[in-house]
N, C-alpha and C positions, 0 to 999 in steps of 0.2 A: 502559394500564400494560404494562411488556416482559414478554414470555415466555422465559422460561432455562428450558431444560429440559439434564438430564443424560442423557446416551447410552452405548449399549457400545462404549469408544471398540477400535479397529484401531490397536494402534503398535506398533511396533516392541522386537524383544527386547533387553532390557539393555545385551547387549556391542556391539551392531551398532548403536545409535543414532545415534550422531557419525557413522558413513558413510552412513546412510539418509536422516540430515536433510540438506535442501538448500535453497538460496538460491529464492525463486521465480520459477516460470518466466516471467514476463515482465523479468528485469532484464537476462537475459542475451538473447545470440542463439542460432542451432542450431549455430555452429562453434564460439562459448565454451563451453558446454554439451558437447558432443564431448570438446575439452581438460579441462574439469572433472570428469569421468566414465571418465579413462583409466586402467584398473587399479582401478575401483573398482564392482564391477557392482551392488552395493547401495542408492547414489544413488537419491533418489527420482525424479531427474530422466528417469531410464528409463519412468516413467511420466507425468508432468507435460510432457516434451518427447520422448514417444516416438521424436520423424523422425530422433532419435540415433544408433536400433540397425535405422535404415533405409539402402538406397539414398541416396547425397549430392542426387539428382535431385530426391525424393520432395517434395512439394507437403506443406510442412507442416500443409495445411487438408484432406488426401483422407480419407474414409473414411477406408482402410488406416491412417492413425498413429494414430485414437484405439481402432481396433482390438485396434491393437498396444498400447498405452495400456492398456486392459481388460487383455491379456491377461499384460502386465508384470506388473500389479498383485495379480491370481491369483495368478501365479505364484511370488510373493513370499508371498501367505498361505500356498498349500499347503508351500510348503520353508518354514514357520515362520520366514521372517522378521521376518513380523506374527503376531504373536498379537492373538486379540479378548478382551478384560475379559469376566466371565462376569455381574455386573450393572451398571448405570447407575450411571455416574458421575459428577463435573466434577473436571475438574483443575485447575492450578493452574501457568502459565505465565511463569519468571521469567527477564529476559535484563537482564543484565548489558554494559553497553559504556563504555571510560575508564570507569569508577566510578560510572556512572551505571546506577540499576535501573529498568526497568516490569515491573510483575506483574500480570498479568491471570489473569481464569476463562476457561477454556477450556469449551465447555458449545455446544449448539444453541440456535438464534433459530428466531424463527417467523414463514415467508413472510407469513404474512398482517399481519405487526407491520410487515412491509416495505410491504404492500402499503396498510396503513391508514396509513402514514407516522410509526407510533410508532417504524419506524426510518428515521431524516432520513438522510437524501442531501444532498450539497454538491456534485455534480459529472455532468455530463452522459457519456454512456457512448457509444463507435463500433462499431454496429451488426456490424464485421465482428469485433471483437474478443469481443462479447456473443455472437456463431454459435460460435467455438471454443470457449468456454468451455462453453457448453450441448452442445454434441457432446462435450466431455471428459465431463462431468459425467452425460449420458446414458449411452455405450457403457458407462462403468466403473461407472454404479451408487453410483455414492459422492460425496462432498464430499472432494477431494485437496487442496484448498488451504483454510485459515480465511480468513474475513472480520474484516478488522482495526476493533473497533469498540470506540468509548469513551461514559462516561458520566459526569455531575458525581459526586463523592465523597460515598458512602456509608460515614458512620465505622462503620456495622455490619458491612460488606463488609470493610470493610478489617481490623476485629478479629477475622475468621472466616480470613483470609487471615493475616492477625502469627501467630495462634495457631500454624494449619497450616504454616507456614513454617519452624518451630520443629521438627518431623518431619525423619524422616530422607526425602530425596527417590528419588525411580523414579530420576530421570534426572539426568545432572550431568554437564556436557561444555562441553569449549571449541571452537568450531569454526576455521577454518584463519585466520580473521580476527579471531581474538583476544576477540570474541564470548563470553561463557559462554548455556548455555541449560540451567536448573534445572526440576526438570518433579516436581509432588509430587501424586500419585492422592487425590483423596476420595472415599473409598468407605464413610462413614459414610451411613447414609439420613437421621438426625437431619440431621446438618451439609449435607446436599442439600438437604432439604426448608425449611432455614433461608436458605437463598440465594437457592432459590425465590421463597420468598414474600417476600423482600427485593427483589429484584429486580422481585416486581409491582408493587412500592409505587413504581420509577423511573418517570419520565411517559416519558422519551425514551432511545433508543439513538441515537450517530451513527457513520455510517461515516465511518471513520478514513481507509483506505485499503483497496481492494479492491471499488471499485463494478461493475465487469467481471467480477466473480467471484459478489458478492451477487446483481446482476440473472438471471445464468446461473440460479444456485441458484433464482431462484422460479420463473424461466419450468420449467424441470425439474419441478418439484412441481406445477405447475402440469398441465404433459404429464401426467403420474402422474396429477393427480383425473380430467384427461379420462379417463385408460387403466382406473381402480377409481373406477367411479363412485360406487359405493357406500361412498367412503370415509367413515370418520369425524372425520378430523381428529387422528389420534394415530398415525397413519402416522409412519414418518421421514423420509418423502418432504415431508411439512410440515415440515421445520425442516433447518435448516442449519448448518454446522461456522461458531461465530464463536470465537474469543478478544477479551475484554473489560476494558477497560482502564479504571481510574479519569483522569480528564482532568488532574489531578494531578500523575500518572507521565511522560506523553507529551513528547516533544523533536520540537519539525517544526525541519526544519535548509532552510536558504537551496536554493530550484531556480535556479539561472542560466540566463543565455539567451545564444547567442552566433547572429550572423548574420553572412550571407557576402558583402555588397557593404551596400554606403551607399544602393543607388537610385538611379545615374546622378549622386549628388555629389560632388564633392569634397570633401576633407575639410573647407573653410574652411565651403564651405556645408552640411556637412550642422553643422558647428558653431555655426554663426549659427542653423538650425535648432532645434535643442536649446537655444539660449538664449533661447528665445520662452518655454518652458515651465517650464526650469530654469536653478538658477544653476551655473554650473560652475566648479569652482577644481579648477584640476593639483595634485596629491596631491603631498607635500613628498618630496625625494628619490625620486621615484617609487615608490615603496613601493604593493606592492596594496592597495587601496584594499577593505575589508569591510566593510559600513555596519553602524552599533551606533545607529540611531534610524528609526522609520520615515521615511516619505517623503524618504530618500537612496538613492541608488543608487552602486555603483562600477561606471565605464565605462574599457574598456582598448582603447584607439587608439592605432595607429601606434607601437607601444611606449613608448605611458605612458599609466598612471593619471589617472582624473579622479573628482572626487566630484561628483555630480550632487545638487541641491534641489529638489525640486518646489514652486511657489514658490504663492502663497497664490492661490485663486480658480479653481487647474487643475484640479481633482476638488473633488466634495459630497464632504465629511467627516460628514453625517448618511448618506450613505448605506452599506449597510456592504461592498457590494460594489465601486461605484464607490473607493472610499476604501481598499481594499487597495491595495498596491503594487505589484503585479501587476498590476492594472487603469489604474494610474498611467503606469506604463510603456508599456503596451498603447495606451491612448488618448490619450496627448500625445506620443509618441515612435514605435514601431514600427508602429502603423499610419499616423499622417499624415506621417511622414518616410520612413519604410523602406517604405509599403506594406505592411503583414505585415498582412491584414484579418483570415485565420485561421490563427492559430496554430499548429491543431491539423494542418492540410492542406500549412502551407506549406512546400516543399522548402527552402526560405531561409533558414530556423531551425533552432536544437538547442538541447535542453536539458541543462544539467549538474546534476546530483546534487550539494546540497553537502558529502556525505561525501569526494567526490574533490578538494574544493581549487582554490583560486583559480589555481595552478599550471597546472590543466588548463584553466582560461580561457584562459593566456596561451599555452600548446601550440597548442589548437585553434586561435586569430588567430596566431599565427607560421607555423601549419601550414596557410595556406587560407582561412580563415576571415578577416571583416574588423575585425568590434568586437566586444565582449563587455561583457556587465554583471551586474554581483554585486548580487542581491538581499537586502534585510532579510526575514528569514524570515515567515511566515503567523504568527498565534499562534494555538492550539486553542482560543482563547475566541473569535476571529475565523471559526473556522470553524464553529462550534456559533450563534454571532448569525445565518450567513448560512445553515444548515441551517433556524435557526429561523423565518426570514423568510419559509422557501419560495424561497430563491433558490438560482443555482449559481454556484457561485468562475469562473472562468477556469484555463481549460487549464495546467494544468502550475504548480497554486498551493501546493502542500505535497509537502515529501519527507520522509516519515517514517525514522528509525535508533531503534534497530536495525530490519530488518525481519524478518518473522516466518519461520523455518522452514518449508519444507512437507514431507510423509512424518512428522514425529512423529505428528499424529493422521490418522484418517484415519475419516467417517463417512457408513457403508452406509446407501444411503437402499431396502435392502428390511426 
């Protein structure tokens, strides 16, 4: 059963929220991040991407950035940027996008819930991206980013959360993208200890998004038991910053793929190709093609549209990995036609975010690139079956909106 525990959270003072919170630090690069950060030294991303307020030279992996990293981040307590909550609490984190709400608990997990697998994983993590995060998370002593994690719907959770809601909130801000982000403190010990023990009563937690962040956080906690051997297990260095989200709430929006040559084809033959696996019919008017059923895809060649079918006998539909769309695509098309064996490695490839629009499909292939395809989204009940299996999605299978803030909370793992 999960462990929520409440913490003394680090955030930020009232008036300065909306410039402290920031986007997180892997969506952007170190020169978007630069631009985003100009005239505004409050950014949490002074911490999150310290190589900002470095040398343009500086190796974003050295020592010196998570240094600087630590030393942002002090420095931002000691000038009461941050103020620390004087007891334990969970909060209560709601974001607003188009009209659409998720409201999650903001509160700590526990490694070992990770580690016994009461909190499921859906996605394999790259070793070099898992070293920076555990050296952030080492130098500065803290959890700087939440772990985005969801669970099936609890009507009890949710009438502790209606109630609370109903409060005047800490926090209330729109950020530059139109975003609201509502932030309401529980700092009753009744209403904590009621969440608690609610929350023990859930069999599973799944990461939503943020497995590069989660795995950092245990191996950390982990470094810790080495360093207090004597620990007891009530350290903070066991448990980790998540916000938690009913499965309810959550929107996965479409990841696109686009690639930059056919693989020595033509285009007749790389389309005789594709009609081994799929049916293909050119989109009316040429109109972007967004699929609204699984197993379709939209393919954008030589400036038009195509709607692609995955036709019956091409993927196990019992299986629940094989049977994603993403795996669809993967194994009857970009690897036996394009070559694209890994995804995750291959220069050949790019993924698009479907917040940015099929528009930016047709950019990237007018700008360079050769083809492009719009994917039907993952759905959270799909990623919770393949958590439950024990298995992992394929590279680049959900792109969650809104995504979460970083610099609102912030929790010290002394």
């Amino acid at each position: 059963m999960a462990i929520v525990k409440p913490f003394k959270g680090i955030r930020p003072q009232k008036n300065l929220v909306d410039k402290v919170a920031a986007l997180p630090y892997d969506v952007m690069n170190t020169e978007e991040a630069r631009e985003m950060v100009k005239e505004n030294p409050y950014s949490f991303l002074h911490v999150d991407k310290a190589q900002i307020d470095m040398d343009k030279n500086i190796n974003q992996y050295d020592k010196s950035v998570y240094e600087k990293a630590k030393s942002n981040l002090y420095k931002m307590i000691e000038d009461k940027i941050y103020i620390q909550d004087e007891q334990k609490s969970m909060y209560i984190y709601r974001q607003i996008m188009d009209g659409r709400v998720q409201t999650g608990i903001v509160a700590c997990t526990s490694i070992d819930d990770y580690m016994n697998n009461i909190i499921k994983k859906h996605e394999n993590t790259r070793a070099e991206k898992e070293q920076d995060r555990v050296n952030h998370v080492d130098f500065c002593n803290a959890n700087t980013g939440p772990i985005f994690l969801t669970y099936k719907n609890v009507s009890e959770i949710d009438k502790i959360v209606n109630e609370w809601t109903e409060k005047e909130p800490e926090y209330n801000f729109v950020a530059e993208d139109e975003i609201s982000h509502i932030v309401w403190v529980i700092n009753d010990k009744n209403t904590v200890e009621k969440l608690e023990n609610l929350f023990s009563k859930v069999n599973y937690l799944y990461i939503a998004d943020g497995h590069h962040r989660a795995a950092s956080a245990v191996r950390v906690g982990k470094m810790r038991r080495e360093q207090f051997k004597d620990y007891d297990g009530t350290e903070e260095f066991n448990f980790f910053l998540s916000v938690i989200f009913p499965s309810e709430d959550l929107y996965v929006m479409d990841y696109n793929r686009v690639v930059k040559d056919l693989n020595g084809n033509s285009n007749e033959e790389f389309m005789k190709k594709v009609g081994e696996k799929f049916t293909i019919e050119e989109h009316s008017n040429n109109e972007q093609y967004k699929p609204c059923e699984k197993c379709t895809f939209g393919m954008y060649l030589d400036n038009k549209w195509y709607k692609l079918t995955a036709k019956n006998g091409t993927y196990d539909e019992k299986d629940p990995v094989d049977s994603l769309d993403v795996s669809i695509l993967q194994n009857n098309l970009l690897r036996p036609i394009l070559n694209i064996e890994d995804p995750r490695t291959s220069d050949r490839i790019d993924f698009i975010g479907g917040i940015r629009g099929l528009k930016e499909l047709e950019r990237r292939v007018n700008d360079g690139m050769k083809v492009a395809f719009s994917m039907y989204p993952t759905s959270i009940n799909e990623l919770m079956n393949i958590a439950d299996a024990g298995k992992v999605m394929p590279p680049k299978s959900t792109w969650f909106e809104p995504k979460l803030r970083s610099g609102i909370f912030v929790h010290e793992l002394k």
